[in-house]
C-alpha positions in Angstrom: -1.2 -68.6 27.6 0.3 -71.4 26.7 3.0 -69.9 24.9 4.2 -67.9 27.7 4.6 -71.0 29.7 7.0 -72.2 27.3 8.7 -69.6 27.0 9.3 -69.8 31.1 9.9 -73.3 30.6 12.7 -72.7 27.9 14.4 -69.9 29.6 14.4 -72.2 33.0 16.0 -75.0 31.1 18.9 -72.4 29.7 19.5 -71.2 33.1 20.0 -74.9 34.6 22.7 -76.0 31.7 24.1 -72.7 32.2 24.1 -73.1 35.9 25.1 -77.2 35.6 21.4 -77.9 37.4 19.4 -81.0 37.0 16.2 -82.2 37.1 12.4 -81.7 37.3 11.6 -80.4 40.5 14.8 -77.6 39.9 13.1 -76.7 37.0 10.0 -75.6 38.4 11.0 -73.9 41.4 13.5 -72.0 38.6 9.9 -71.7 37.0 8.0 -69.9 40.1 11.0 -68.1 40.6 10.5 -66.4 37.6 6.8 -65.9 38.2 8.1 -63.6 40.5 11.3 -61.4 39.3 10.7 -62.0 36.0 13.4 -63.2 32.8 16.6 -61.5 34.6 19.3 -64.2 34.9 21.0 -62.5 37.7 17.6 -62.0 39.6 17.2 -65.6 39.4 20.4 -66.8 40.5 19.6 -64.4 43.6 16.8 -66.0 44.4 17.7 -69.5 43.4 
């Protein structure tokens, strides 16, 4: 389990240097986002 957490936790920290987005609180709202649509960058940025 908690092996999937960091892979959520890695892909949300690619997104935000992609994206130029800082900080803790970004990074788990990026996290629950992908709880949701899953590891789809463009779904994210949707719902971001």
């Amino acid at each position: 389990m908690e092996q999937e957490e960091n892979k959520k936790e890695e892909f949300a920290r690619e997104f935000m240097a992609e994206e130029g987005l800082k900080g803790k609180a970004k990074r788990i709202k990026i996290m629950n986002i992908i709880d949701k649509v899953g590891y789809h960058k463009d779904k994210v940025k949707v719902a971001y």
